[in-house]
Backbone and ligand atoms as CSV (ligand in chain L), in Angstrom:
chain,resi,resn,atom,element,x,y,z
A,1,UNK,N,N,198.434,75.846,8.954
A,1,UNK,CA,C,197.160,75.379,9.477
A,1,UNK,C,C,196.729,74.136,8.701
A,2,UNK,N,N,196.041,73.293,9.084
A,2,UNK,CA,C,195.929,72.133,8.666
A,2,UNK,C,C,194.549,72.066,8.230
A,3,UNK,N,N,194.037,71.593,7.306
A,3,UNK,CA,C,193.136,71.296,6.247
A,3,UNK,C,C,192.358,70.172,6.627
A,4,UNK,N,N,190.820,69.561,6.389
A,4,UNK,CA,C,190.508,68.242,5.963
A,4,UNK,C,C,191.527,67.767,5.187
A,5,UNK,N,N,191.952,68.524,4.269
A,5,UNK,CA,C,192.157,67.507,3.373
A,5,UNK,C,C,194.216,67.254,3.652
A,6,UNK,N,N,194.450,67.457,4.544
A,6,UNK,CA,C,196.218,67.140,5.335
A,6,UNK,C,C,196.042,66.090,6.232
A,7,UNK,N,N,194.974,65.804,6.662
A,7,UNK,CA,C,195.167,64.882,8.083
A,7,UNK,C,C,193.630,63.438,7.607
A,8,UNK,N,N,194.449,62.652,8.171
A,8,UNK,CA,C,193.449,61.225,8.515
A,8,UNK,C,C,192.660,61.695,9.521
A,9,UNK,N,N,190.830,61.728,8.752
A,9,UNK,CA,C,189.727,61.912,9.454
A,9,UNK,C,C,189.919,60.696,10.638
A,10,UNK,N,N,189.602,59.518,10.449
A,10,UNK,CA,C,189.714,58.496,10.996
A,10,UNK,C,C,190.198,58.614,12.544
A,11,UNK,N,N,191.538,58.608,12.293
A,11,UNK,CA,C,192.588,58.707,13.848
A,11,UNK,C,C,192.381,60.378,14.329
A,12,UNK,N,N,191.610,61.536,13.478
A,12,UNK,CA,C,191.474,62.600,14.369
A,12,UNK,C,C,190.531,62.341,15.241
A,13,UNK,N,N,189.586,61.369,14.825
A,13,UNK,CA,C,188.044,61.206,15.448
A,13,UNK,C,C,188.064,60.580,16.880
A,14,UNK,N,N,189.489,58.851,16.132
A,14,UNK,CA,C,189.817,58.202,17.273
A,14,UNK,C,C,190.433,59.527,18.609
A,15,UNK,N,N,191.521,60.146,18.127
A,15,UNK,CA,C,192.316,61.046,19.392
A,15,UNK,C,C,191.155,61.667,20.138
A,16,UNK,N,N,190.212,62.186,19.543
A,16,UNK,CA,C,189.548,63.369,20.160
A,16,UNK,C,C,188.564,63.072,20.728
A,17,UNK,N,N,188.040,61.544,20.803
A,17,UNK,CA,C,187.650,61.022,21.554
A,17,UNK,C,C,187.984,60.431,22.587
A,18,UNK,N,N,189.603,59.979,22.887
A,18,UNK,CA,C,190.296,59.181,23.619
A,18,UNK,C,C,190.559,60.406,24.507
A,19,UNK,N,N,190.430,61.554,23.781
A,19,UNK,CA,C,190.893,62.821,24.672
A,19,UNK,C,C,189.464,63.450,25.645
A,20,UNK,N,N,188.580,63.334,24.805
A,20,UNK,CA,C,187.485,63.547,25.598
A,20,UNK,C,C,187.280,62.643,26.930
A,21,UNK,N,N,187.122,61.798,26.671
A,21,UNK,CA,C,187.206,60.452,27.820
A,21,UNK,C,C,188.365,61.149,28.660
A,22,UNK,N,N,189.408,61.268,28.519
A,22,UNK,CA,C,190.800,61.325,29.644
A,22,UNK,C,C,190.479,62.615,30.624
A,23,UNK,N,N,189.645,63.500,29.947
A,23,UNK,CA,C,189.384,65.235,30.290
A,23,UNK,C,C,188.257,64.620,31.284
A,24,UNK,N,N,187.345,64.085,31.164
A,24,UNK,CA,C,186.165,63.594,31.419
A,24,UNK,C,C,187.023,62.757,33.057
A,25,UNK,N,N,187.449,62.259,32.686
A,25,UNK,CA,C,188.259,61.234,33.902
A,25,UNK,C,C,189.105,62.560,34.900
A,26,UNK,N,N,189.934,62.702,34.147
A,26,UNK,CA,C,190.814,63.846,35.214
A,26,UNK,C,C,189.806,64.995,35.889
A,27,UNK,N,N,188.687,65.381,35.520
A,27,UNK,CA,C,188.168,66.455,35.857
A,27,UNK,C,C,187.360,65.915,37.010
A,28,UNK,N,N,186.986,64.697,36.329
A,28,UNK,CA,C,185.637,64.008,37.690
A,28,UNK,C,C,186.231,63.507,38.548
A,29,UNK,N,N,187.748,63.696,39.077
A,29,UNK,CA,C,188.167,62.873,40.251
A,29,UNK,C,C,187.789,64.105,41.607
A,30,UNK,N,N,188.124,65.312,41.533
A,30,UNK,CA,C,187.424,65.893,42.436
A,30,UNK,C,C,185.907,66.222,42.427
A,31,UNK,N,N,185.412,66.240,41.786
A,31,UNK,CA,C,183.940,66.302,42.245
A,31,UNK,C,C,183.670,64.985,43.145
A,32,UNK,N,N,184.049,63.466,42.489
A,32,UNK,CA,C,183.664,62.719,43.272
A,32,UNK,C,C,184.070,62.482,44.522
A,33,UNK,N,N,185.586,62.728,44.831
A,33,UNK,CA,C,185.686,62.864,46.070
A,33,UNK,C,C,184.859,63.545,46.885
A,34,UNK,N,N,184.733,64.840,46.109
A,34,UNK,CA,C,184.473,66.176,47.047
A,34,UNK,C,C,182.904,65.188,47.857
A,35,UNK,N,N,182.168,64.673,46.730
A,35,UNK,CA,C,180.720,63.966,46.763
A,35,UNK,C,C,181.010,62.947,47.810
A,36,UNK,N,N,181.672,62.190,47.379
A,36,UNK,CA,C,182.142,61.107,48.548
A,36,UNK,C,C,182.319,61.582,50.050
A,37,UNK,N,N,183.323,62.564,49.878
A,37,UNK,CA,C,183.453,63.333,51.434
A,37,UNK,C,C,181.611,64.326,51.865
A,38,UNK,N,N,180.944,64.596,51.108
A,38,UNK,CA,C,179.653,65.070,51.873
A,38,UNK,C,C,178.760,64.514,51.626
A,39,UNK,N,N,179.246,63.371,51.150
A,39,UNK,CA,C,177.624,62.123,51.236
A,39,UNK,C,C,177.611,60.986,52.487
A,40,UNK,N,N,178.980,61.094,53.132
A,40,UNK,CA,C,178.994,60.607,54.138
A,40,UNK,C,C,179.642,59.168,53.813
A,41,UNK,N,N,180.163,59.143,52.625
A,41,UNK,CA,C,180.183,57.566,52.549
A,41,UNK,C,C,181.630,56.725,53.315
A,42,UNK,N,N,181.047,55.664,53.489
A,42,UNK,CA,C,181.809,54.740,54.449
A,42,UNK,C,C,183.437,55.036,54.072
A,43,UNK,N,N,184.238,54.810,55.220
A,43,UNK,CA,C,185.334,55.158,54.645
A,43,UNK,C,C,186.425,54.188,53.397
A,44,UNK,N,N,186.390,53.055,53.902
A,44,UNK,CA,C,186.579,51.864,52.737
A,44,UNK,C,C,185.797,52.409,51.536
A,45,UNK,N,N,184.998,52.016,51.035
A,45,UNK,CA,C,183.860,52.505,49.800
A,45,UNK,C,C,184.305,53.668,49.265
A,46,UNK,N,N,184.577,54.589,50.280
A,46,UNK,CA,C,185.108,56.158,49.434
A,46,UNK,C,C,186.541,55.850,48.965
A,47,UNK,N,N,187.709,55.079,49.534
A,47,UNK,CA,C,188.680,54.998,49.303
A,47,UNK,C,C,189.048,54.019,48.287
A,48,UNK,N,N,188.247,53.104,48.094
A,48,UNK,CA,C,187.948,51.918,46.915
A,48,UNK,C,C,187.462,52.929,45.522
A,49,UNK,N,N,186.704,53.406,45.823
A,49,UNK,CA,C,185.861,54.111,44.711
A,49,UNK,C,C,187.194,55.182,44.083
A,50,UNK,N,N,187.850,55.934,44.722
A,50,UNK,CA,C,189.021,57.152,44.686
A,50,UNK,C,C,189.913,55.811,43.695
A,51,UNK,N,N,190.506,55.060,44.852
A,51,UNK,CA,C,191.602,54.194,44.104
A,51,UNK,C,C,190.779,53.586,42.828
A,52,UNK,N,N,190.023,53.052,42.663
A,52,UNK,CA,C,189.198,52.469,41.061
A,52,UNK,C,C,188.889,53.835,39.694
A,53,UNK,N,N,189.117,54.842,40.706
A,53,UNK,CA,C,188.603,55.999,38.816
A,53,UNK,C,C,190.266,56.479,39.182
A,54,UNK,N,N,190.874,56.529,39.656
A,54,UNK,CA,C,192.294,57.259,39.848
A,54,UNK,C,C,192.891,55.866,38.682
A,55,UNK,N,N,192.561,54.560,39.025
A,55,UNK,CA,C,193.275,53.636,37.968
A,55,UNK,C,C,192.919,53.931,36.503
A,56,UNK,N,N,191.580,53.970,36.780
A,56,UNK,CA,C,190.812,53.980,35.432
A,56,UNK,C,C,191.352,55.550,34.425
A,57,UNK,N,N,191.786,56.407,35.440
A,57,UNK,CA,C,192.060,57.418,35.162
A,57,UNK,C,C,193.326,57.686,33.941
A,58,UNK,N,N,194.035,56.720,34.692
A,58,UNK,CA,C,195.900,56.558,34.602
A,58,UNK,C,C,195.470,56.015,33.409
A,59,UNK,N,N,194.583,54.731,33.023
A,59,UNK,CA,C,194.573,53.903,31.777
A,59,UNK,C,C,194.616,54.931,31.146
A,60,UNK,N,N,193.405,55.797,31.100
A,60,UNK,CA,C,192.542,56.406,29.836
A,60,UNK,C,C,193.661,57.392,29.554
A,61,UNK,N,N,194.689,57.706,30.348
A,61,UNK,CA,C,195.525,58.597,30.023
A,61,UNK,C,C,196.877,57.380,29.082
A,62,UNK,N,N,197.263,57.083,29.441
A,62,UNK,CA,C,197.627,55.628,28.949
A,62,UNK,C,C,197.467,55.380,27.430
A,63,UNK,N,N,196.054,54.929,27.714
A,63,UNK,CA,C,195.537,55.084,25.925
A,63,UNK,C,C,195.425,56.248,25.274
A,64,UNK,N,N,194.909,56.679,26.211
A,64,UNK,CA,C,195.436,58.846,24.921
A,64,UNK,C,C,196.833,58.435,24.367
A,65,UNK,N,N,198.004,58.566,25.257
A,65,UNK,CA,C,198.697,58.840,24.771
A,65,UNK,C,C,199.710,57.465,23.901
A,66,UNK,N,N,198.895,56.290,23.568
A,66,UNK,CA,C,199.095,55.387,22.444
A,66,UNK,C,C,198.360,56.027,21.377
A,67,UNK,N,N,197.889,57.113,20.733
A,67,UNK,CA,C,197.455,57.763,19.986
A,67,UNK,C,C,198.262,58.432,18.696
A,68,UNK,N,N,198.396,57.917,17.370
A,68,UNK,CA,C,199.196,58.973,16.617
A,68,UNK,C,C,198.389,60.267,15.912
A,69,UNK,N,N,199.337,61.291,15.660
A,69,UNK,CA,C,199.020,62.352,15.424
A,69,UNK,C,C,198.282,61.882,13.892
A,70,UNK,N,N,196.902,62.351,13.651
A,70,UNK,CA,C,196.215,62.233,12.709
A,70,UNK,C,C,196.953,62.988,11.199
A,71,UNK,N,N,198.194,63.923,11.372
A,71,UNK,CA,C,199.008,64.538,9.780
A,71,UNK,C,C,200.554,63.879,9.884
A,72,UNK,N,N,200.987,63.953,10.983
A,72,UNK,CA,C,202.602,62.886,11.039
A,72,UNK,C,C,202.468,61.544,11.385
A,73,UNK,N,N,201.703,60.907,12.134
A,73,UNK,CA,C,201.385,59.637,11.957
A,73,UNK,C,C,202.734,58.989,13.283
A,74,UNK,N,N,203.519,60.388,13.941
A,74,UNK,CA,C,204.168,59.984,15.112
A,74,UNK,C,C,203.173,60.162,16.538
A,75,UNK,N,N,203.492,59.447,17.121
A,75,UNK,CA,C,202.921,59.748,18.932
A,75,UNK,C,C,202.486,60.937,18.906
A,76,UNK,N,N,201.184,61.474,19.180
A,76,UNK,CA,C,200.703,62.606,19.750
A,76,UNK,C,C,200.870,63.500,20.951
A,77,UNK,N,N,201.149,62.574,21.999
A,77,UNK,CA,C,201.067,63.212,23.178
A,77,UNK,C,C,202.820,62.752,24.001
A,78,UNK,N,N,203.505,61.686,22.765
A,78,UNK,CA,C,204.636,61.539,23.544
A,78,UNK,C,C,205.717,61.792,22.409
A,79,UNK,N,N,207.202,61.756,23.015
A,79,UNK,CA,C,208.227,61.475,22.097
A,79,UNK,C,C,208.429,60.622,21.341
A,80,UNK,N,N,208.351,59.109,21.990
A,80,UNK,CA,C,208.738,57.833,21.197
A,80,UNK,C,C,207.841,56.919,22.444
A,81,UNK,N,N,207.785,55.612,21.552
A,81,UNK,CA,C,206.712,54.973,22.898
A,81,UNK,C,C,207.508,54.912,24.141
A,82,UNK,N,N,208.639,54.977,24.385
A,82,UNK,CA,C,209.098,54.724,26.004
A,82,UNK,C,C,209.216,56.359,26.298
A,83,UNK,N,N,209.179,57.409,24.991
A,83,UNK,CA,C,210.257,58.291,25.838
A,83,UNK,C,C,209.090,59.032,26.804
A,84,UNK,N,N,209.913,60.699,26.765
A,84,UNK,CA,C,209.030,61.765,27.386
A,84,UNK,C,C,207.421,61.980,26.492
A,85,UNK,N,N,206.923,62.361,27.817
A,85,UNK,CA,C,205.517,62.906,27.257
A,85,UNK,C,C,204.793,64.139,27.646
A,86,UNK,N,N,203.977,64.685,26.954
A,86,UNK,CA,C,203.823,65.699,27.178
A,86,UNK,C,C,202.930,65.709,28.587
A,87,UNK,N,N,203.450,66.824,29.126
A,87,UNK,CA,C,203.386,67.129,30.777
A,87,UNK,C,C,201.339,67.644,30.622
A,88,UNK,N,N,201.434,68.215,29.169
A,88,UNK,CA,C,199.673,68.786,29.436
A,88,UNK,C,C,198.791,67.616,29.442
A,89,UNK,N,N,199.445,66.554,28.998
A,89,UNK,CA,C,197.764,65.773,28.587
A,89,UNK,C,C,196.698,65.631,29.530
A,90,UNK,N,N,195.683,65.502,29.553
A,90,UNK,CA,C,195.088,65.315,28.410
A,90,UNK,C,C,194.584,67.126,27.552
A,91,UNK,N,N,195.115,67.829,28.456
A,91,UNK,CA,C,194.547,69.183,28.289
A,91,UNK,C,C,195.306,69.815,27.060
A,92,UNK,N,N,196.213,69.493,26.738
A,92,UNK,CA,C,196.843,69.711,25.604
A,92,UNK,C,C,196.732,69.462,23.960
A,93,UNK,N,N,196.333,70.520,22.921
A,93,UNK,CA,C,195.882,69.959,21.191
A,93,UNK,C,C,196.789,70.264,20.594
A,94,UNK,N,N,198.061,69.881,20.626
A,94,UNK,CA,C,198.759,69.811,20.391
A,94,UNK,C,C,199.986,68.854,19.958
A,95,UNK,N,N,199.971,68.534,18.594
A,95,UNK,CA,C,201.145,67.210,18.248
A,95,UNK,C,C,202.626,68.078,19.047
A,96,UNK,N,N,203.013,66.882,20.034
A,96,UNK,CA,C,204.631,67.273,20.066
A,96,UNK,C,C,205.569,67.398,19.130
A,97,UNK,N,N,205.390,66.834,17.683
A,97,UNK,CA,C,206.080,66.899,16.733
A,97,UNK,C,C,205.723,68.062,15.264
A,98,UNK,N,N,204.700,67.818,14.807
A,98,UNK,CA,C,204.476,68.415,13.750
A,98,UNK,C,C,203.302,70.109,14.421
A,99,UNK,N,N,203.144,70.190,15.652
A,99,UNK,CA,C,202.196,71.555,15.966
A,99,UNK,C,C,201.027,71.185,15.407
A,100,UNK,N,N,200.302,70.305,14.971
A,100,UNK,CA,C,199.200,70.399,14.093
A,100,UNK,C,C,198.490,69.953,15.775
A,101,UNK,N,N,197.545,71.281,15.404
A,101,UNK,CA,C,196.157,71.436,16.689
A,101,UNK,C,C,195.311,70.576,16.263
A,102,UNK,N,N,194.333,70.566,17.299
A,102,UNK,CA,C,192.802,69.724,17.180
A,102,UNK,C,C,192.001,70.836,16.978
A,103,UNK,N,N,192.230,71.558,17.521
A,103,UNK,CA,C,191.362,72.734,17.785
A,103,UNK,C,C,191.018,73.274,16.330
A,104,UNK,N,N,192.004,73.955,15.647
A,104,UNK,CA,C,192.406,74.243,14.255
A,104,UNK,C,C,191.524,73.424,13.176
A,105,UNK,N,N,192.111,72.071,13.328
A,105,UNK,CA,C,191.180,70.836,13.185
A,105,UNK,C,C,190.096,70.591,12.393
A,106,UNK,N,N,189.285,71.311,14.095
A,106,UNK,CA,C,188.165,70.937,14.263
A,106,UNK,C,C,187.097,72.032,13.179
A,107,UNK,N,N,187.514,73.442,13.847
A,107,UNK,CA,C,187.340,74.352,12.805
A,107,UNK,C,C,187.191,74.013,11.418
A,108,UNK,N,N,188.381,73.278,10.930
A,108,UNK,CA,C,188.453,73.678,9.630
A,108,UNK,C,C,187.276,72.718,8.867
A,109,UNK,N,N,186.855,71.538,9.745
A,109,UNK,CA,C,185.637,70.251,9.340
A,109,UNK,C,C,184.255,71.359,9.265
A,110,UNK,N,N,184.073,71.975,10.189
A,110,UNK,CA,C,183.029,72.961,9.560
A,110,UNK,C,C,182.553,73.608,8.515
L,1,ZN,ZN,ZN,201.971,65.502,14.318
């Protein structure tokens, strides 16, 4: 289990914010549709609006996973910058390399 005192406060603060944002993005793409489809809105406008947070979406996932793990200091959410990545993000607290949680983490700053 990982300690304050094992991991860079700094880049845990950066991840778990970059992760909040990505959770925040992936979760609000159906509500807004769903909103879009019973607010009546024009069909262009709803489909502009879908395609603009679906991009914005992809970034923020994007930048999550340019993120290093705050105790190994490798990629968090991927193998190597080109390789595989992990299939959970953003839902995933979990380093692919060293297991060190956020969750755990977060706890232990308390
Ligand atoms: Zn790690």
């Amino acid at each position: 289990m990982a300690s304050a005192h094992g991991f860079d406060l700094d880049t845990f603060e950066r991840l778990r914010r970059a992760r909040r944002l990505a959770v925040v993005f992936v979760i609000g793409y159906l509500p807004l549709g769903l909103s879009l489809f019973f607010l009546n809105a024009p069909q262009f406008t709803g489909t502009v609006a879908l395609a603009l947070w679906l991009a914005v979406t992809l970034a923020s996932l994007w930048y999550l996973r340019t993120h290093e793990c705050p105790r190994c200091g490798q990629l968090f959410y991927a193998d190597s910058k080109w390789g595989q990545t992990n299939l959970r993000i953003p839902f995933s607290g979990q380093c692919m390399h060293c297991g060190f949680t956020l969750a755990h983490a977060a706890e232990d700053r308390l």
